[in-house]
OpenMM code with the backbone's topology and positions (N, CA, C; nanometers):
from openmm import Vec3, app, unit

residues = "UNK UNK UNK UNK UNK UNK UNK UNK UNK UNK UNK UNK UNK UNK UNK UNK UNK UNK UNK UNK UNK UNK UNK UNK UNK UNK UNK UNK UNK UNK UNK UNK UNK UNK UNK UNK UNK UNK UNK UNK UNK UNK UNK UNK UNK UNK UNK UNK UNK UNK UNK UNK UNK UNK UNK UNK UNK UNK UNK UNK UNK UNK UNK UNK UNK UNK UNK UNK UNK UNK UNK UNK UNK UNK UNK UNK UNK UNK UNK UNK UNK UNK UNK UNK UNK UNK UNK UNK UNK UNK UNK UNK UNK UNK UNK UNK UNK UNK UNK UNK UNK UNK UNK UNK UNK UNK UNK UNK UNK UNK UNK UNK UNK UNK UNK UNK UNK UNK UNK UNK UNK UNK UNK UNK UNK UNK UNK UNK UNK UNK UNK UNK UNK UNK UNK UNK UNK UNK UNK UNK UNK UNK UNK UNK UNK UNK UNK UNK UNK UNK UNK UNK UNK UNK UNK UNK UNK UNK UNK UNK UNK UNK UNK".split()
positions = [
    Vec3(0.0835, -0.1188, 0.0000),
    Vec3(0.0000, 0.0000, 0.0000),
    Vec3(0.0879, 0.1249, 0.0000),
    Vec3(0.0581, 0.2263, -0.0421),
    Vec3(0.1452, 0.3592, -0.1136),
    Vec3(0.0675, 0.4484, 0.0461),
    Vec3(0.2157, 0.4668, 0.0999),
    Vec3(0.1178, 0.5961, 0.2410),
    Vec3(0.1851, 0.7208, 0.1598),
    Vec3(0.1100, 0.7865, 0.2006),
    Vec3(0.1195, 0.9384, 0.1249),
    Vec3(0.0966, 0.9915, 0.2530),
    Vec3(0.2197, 1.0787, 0.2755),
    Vec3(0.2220, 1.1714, 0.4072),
    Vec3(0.1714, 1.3488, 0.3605),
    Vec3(0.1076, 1.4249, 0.4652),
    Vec3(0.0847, 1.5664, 0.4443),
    Vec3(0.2389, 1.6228, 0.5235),
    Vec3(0.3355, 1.6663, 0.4409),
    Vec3(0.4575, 1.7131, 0.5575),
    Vec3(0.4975, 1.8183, 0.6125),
    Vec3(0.5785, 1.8685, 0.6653),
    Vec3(0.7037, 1.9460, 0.7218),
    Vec3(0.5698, 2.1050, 0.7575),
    Vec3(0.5869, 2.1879, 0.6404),
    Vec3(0.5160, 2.2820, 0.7043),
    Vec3(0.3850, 2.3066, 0.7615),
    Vec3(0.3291, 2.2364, 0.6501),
    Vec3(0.1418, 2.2103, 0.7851),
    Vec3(0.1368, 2.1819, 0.8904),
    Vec3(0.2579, 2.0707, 0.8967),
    Vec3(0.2670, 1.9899, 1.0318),
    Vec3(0.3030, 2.1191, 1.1638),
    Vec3(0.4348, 2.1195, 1.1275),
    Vec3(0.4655, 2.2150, 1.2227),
    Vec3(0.3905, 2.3347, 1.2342),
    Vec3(0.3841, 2.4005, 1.1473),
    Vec3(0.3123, 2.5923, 1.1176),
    Vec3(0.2045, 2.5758, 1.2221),
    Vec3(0.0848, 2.4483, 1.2054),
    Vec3(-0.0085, 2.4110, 1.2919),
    Vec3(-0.0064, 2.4167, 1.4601),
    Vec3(0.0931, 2.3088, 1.4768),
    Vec3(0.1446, 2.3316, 1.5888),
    Vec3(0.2012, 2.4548, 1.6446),
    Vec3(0.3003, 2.4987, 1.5653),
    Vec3(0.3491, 2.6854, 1.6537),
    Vec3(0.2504, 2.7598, 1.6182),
    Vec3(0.1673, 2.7776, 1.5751),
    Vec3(0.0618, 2.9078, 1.5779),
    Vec3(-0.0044, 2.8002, 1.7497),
    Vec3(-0.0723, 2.7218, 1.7241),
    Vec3(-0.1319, 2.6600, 1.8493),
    Vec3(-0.0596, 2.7007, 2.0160),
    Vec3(0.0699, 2.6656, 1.9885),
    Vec3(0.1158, 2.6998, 2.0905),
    Vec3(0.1779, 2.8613, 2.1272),
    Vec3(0.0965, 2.9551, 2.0175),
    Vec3(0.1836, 3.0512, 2.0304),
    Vec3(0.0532, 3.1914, 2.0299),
    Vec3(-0.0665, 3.0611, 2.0405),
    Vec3(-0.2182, 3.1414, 2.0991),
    Vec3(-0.2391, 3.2347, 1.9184),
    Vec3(-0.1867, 3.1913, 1.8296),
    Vec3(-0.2466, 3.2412, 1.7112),
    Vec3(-0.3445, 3.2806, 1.7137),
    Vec3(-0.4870, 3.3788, 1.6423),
    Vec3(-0.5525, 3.3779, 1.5989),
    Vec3(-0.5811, 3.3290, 1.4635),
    Vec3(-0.4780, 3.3721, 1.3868),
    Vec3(-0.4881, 3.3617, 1.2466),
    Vec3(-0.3999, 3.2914, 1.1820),
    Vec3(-0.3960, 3.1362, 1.1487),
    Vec3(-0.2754, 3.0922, 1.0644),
    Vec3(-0.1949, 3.1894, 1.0260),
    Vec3(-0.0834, 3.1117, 1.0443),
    Vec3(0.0804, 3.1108, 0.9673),
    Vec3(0.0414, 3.0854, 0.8338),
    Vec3(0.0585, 3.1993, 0.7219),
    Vec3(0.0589, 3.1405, 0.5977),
    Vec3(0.1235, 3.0656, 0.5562),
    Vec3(0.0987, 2.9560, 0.4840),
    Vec3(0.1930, 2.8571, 0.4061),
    Vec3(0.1893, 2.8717, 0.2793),
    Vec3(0.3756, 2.8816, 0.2394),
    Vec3(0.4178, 2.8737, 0.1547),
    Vec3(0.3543, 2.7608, 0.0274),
    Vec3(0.3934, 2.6165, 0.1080),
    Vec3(0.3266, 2.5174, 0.0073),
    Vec3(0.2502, 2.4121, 0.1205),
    Vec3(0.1934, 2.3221, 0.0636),
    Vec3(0.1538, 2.2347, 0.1467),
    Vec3(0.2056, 2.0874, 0.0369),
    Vec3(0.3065, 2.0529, 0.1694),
    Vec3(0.4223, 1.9530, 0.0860),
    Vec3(0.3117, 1.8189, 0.1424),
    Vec3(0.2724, 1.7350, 0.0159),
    Vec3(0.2675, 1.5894, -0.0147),
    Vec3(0.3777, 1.5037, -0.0575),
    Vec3(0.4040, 1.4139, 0.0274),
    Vec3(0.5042, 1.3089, 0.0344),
    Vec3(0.4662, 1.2039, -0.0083),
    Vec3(0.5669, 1.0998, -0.0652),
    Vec3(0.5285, 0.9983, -0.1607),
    Vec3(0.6297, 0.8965, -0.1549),
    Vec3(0.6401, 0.7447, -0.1580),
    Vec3(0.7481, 0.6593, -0.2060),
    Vec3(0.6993, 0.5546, -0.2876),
    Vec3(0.7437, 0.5819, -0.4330),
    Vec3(0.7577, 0.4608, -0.4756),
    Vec3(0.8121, 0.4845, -0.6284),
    Vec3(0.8868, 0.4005, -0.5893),
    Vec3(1.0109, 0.3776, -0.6763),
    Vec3(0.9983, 0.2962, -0.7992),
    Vec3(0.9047, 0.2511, -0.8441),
    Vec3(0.8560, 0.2032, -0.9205),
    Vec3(0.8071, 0.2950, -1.0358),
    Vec3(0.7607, 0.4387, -0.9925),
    Vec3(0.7518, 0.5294, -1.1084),
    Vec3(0.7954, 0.6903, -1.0567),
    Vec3(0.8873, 0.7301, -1.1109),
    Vec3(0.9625, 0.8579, -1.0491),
    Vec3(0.9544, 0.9477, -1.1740),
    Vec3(0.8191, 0.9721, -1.2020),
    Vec3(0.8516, 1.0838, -1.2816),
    Vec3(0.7484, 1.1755, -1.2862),
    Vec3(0.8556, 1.2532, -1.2537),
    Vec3(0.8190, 1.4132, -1.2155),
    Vec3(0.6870, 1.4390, -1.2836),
    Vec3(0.6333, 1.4368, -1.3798),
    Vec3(0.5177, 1.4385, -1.4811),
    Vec3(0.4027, 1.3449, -1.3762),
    Vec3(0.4409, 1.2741, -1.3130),
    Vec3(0.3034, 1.1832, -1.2299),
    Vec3(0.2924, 1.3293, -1.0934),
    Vec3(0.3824, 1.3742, -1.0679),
    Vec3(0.4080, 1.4452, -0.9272),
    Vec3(0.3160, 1.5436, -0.9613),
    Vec3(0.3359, 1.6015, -1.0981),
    Vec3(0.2449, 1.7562, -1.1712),
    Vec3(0.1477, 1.6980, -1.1550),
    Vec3(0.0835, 1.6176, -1.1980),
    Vec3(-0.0693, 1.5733, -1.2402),
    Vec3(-0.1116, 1.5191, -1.1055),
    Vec3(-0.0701, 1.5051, -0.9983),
    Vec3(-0.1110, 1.4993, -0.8752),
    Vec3(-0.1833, 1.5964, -0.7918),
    Vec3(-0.0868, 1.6744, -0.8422),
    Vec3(-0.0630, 1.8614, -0.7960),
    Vec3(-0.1728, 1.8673, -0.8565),
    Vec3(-0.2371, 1.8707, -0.9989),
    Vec3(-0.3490, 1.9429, -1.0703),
    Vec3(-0.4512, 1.8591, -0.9938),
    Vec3(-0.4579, 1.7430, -0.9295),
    Vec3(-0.5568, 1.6787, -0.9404),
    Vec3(-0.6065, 1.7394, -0.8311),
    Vec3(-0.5113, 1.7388, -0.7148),
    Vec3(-0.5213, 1.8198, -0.5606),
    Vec3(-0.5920, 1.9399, -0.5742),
    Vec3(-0.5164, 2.0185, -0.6956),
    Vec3(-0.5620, 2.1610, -0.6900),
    Vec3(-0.7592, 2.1692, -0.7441),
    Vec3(-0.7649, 2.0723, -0.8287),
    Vec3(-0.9309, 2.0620, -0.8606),
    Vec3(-0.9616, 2.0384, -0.7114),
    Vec3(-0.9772, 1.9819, -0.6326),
    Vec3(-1.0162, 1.9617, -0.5420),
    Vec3(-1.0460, 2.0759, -0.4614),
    Vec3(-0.8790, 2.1035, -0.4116),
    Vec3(-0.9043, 2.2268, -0.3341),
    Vec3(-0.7878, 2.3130, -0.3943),
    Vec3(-0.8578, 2.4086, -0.4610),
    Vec3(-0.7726, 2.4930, -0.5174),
    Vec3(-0.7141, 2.5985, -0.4844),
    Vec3(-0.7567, 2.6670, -0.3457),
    Vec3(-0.6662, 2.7854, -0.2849),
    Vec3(-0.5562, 2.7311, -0.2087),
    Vec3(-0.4938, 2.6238, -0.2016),
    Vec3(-0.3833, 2.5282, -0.1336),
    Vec3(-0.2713, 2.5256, -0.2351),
    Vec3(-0.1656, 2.5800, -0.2125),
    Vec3(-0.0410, 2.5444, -0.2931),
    Vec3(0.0038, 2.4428, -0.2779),
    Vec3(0.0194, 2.3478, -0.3226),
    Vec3(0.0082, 2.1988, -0.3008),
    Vec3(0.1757, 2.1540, -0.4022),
    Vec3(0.2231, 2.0764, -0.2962),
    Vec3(0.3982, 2.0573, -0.3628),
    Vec3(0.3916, 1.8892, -0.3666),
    Vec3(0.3432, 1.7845, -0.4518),
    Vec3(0.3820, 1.6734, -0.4890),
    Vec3(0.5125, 1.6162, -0.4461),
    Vec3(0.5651, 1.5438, -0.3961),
    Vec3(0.6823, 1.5071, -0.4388),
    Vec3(0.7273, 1.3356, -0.3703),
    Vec3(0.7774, 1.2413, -0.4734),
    Vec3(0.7690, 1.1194, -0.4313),
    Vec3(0.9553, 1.0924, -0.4101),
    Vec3(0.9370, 1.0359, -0.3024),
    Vec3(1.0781, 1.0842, -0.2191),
    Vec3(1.1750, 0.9709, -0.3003),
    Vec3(1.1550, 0.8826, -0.3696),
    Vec3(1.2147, 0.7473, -0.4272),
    Vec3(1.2914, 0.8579, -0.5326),
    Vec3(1.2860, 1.0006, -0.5450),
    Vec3(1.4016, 1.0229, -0.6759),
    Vec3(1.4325, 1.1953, -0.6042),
    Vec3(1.3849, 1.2132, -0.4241),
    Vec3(1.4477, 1.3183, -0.4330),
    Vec3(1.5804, 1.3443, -0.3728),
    Vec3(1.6620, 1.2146, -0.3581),
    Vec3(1.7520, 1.2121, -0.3459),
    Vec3(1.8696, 1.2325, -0.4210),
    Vec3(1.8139, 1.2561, -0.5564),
    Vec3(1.9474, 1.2654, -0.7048),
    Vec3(1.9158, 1.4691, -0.6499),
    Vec3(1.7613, 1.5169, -0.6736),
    Vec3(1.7602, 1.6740, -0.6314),
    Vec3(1.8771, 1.7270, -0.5198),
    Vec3(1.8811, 1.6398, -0.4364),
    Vec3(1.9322, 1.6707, -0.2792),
    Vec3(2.0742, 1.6546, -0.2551),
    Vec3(2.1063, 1.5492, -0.3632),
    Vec3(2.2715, 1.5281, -0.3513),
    Vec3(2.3216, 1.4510, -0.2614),
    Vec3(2.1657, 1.3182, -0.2209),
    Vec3(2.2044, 1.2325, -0.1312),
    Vec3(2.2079, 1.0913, -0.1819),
    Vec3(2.2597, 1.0155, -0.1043),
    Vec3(2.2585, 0.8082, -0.1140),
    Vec3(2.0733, 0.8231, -0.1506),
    Vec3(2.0334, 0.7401, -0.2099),
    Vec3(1.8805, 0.6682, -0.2472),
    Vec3(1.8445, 0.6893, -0.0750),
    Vec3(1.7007, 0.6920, -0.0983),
    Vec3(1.6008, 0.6921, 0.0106),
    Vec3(1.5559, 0.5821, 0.0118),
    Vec3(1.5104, 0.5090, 0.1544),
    Vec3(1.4706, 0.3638, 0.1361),
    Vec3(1.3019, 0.4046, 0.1375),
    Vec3(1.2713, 0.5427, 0.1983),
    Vec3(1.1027, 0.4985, 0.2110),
    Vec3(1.0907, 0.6758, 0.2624),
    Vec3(0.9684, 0.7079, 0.2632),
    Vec3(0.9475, 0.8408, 0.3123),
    Vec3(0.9866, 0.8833, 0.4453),
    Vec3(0.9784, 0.7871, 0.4960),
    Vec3(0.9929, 0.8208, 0.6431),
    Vec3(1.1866, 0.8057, 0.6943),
    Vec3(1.2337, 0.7749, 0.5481),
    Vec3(1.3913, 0.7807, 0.5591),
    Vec3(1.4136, 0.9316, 0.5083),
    Vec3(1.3470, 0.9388, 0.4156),
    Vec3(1.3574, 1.0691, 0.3141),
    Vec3(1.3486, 1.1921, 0.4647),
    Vec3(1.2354, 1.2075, 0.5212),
    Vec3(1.1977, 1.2575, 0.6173),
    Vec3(1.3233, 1.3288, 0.7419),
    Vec3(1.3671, 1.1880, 0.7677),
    Vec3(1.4969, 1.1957, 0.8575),
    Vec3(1.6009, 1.2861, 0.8074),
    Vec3(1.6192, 1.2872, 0.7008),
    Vec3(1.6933, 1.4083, 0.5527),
    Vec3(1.6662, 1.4972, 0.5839),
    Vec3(1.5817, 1.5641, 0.6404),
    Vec3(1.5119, 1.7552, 0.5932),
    Vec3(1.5820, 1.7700, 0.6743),
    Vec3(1.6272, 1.9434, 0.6568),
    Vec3(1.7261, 1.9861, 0.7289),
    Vec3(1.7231, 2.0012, 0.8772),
    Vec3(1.5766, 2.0563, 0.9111),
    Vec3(1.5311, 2.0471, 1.0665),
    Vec3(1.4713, 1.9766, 1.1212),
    Vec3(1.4694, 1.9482, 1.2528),
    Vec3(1.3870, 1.8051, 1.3230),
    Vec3(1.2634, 1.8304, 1.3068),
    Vec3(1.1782, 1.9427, 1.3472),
    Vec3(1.0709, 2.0523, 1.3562),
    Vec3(1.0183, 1.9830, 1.2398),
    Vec3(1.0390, 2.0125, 1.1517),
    Vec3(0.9808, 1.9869, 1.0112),
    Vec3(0.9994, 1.8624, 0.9557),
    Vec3(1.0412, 1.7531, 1.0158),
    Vec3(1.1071, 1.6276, 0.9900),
    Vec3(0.9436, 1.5562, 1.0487),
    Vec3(0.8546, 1.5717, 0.9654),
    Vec3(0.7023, 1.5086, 1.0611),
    Vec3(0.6156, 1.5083, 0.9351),
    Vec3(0.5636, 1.4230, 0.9284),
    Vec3(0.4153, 1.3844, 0.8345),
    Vec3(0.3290, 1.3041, 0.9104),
    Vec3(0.2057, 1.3293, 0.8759),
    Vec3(0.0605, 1.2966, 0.9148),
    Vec3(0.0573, 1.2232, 0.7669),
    Vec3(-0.0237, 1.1194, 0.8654),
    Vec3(-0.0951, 1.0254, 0.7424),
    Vec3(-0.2150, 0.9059, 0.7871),
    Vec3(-0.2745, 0.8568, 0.6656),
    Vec3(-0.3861, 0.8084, 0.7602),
    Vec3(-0.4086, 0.6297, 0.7439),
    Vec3(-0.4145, 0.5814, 0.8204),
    Vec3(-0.3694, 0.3920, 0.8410),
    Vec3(-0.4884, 0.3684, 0.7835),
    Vec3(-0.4471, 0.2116, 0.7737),
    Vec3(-0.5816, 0.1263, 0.6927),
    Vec3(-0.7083, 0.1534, 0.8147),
    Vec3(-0.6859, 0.1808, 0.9240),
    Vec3(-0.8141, 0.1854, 0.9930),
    Vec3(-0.8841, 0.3136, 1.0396),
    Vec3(-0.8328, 0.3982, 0.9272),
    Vec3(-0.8930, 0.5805, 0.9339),
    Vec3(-0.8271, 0.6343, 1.0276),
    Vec3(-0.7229, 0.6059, 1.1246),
    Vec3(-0.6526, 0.6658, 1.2162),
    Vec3(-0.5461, 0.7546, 1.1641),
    Vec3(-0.5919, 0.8326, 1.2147),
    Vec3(-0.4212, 0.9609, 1.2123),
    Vec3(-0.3394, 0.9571, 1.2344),
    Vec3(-0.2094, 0.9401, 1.1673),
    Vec3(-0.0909, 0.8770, 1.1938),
    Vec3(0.0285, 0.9674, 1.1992),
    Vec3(0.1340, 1.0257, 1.3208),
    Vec3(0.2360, 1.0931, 1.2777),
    Vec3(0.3582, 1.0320, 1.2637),
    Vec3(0.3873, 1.0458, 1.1876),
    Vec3(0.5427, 1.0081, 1.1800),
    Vec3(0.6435, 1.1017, 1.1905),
    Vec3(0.7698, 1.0628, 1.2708),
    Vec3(0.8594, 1.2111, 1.3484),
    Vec3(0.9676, 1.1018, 1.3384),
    Vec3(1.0128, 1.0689, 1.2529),
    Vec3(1.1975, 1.0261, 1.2969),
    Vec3(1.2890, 1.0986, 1.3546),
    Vec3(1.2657, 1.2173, 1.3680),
    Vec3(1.3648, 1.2779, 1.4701),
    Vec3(1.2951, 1.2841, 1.6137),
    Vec3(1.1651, 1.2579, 1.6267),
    Vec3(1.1415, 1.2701, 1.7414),
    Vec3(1.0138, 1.3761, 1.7107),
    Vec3(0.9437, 1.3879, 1.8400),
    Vec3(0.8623, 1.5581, 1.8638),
    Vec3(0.8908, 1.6513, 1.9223),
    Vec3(0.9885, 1.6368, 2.0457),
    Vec3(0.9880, 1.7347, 2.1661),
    Vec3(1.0705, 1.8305, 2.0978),
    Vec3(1.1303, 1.8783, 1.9611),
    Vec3(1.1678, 2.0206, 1.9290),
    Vec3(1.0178, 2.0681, 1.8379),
    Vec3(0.9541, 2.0225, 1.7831),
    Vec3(0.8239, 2.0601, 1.7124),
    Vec3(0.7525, 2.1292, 1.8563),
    Vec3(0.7598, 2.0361, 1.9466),
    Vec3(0.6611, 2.0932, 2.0392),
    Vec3(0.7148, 2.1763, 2.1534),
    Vec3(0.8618, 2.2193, 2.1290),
    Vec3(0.9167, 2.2851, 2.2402),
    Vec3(0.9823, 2.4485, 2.1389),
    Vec3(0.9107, 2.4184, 2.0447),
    Vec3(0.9178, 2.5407, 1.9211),
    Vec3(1.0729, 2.5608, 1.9438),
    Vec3(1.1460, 2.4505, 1.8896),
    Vec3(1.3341, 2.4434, 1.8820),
    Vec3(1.3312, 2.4018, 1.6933),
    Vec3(1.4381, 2.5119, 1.6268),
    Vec3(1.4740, 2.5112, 1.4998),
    Vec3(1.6382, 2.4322, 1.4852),
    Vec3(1.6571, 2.2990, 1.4752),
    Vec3(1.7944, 2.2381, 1.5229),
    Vec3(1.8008, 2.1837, 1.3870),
    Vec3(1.9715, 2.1121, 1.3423),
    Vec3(1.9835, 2.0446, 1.2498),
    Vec3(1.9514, 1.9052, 1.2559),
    Vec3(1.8764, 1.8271, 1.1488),
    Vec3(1.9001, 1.6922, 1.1660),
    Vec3(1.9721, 1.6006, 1.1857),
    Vec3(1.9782, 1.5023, 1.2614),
    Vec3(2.1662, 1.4399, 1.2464),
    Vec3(2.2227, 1.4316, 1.1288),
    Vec3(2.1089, 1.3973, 1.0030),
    Vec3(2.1971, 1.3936, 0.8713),
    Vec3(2.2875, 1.5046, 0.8708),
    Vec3(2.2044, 1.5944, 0.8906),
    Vec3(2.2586, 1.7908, 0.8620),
    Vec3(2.4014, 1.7625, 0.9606),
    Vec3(2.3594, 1.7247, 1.0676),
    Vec3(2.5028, 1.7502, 1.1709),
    Vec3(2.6130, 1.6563, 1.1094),
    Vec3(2.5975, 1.5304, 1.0634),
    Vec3(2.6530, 1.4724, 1.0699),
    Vec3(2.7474, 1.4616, 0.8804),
    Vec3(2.7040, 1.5597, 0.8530),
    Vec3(2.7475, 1.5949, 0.7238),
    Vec3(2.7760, 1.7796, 0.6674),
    Vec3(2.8776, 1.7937, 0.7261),
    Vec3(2.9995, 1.8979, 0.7414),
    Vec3(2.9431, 1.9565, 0.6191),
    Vec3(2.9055, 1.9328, 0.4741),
    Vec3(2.8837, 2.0197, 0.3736),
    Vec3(2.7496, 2.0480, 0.3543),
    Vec3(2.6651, 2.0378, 0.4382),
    Vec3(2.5098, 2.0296, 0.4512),
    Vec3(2.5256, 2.2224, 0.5602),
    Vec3(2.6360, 2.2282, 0.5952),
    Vec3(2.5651, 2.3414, 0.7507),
    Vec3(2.5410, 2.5012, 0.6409),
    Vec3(2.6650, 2.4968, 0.5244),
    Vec3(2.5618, 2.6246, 0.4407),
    Vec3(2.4645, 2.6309, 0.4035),
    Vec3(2.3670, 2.4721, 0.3711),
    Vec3(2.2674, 2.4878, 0.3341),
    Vec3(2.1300, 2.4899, 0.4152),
    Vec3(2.1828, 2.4518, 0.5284),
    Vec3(2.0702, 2.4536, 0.6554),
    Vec3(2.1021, 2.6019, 0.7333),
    Vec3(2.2111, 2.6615, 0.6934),
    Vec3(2.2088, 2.8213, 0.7813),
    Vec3(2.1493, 2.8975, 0.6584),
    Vec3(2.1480, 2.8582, 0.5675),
    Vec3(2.0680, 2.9620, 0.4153),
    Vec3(1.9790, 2.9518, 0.4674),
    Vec3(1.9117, 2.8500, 0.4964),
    Vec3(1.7334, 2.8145, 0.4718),
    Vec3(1.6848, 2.8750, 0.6537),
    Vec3(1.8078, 2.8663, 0.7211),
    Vec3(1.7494, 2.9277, 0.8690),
    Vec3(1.7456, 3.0763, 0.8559),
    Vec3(1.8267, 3.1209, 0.7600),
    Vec3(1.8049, 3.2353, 0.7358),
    Vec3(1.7034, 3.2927, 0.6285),
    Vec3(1.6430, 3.2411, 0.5789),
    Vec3(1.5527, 3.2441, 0.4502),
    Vec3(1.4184, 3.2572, 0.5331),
    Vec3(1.3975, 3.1462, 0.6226),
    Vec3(1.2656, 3.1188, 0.6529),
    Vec3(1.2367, 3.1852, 0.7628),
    Vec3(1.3202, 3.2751, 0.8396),
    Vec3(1.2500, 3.3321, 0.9359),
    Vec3(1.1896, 3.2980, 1.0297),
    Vec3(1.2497, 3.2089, 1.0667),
    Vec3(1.1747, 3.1182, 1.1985),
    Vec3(1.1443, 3.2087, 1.3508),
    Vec3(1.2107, 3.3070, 1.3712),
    Vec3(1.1752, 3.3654, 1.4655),
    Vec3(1.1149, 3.5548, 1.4759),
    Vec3(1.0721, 3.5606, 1.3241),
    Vec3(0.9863, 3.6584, 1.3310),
    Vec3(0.8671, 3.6043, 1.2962),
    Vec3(0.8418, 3.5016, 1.2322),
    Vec3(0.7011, 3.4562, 1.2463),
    Vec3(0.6472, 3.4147, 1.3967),
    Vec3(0.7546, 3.3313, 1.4513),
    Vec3(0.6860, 3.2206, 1.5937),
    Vec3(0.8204, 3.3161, 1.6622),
    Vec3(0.7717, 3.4155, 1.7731),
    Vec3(0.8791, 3.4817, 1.8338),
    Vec3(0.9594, 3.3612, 1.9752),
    Vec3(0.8888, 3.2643, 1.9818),
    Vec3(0.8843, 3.1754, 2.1381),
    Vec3(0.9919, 3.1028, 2.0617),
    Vec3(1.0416, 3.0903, 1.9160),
    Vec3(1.1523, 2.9977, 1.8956),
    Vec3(1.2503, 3.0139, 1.9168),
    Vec3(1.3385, 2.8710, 1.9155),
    Vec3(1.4782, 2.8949, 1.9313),
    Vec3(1.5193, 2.8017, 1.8589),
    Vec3(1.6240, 2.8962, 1.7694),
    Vec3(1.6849, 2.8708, 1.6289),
    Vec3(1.8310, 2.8284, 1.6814),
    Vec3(1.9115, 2.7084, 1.6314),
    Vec3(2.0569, 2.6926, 1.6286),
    Vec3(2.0895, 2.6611, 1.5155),
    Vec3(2.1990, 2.7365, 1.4840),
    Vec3(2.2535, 2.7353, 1.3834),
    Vec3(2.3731, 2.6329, 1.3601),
    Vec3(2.4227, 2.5985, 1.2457),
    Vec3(2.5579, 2.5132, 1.2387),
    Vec3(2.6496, 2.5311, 1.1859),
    Vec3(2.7797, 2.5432, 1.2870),
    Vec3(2.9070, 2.5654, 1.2700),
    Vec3(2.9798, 2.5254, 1.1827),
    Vec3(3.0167, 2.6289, 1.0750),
    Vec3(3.0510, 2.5247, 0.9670),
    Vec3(3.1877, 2.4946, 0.9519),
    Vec3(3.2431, 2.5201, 1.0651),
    Vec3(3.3781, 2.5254, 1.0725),
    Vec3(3.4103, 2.3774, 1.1817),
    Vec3(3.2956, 2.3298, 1.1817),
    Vec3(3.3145, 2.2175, 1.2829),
    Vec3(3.3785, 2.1043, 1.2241),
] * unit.nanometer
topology = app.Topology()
chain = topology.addChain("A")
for resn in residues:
    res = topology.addResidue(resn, chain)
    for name in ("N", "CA", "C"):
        topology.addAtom(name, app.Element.getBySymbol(name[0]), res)
């Protein structure tokens, strides 16, 4: 069976507005759909996913993507499954998909864990730590995304790239 996760920013954005007494959603950029299977990786199935989503619900920026080929994008070893792919993203926070089991249950998946999602902490993944040419690209994107003028209660660490 093909699980298709909802990921990284719904997940989290949800949670820090919640804990941060929001009134009004955190706009989202995209709303990332996750995917594995390796059996058909082409980008052209990912679009027509996207269109199909968007008939549905069309004010949702909706980002396709089946993790079995985004490892050639990323500049990493093959992914064994989404929830490996997952462990990959640069922050733990965002390292989370919801998805739903054969018995209608809501399912999260967190390979790094929850307690930085829910303790509103912006950290590197061990991949990120544990790979010395990854820390420019996780201090770009900490600096890109603004993690602490949107959700002021966060705390952002950055990585030493001199480590």
């Amino acid at each position: 069976m093909l699980v298709v996760f909802l990921s990284r920013l719904l997940v989290r954005s949800k949670i820090w507005d919640f804990l941060h007494d929001f009134k009004e959603r955190t706009p989202l950029s995209d709303v990332d759909v996750i995917y594995f299977d390796a059996s058909n990786v082409s980008e052209d199935l990912e679009k027509g996913l996207e269109e199909q989503l968007k008939q549905i619900i069309p004010n949702i920026p909706w980002s396709v993507k089946n993790q079995a080929r985004m490892h050639v994008l990323n500049n990493n070893p093959p992914y064994s499954s989404s929830t490996d792919a997952m462990s990959k993203f640069p922050e733990t926070a965002t390292a989370l998909g919801l998805s739903i089991d054969n018995e209608d249950h809501l399912r999260l998946t967190a390979p790094c864990g929850i307690d930085d999602v829910l303790h509103i902490i912006i950290r590197p993944t061990p991949f990120f730590t544990e790979n010395k040419h990854l820390s420019a690209i996780y201090n770009r994107r900490i600096e890109q995304k603004k993690f602490k003028e949107k959700w002021h209660k966060a705390t952002v660490y950055e990585l030493d790239s001199n480590r």
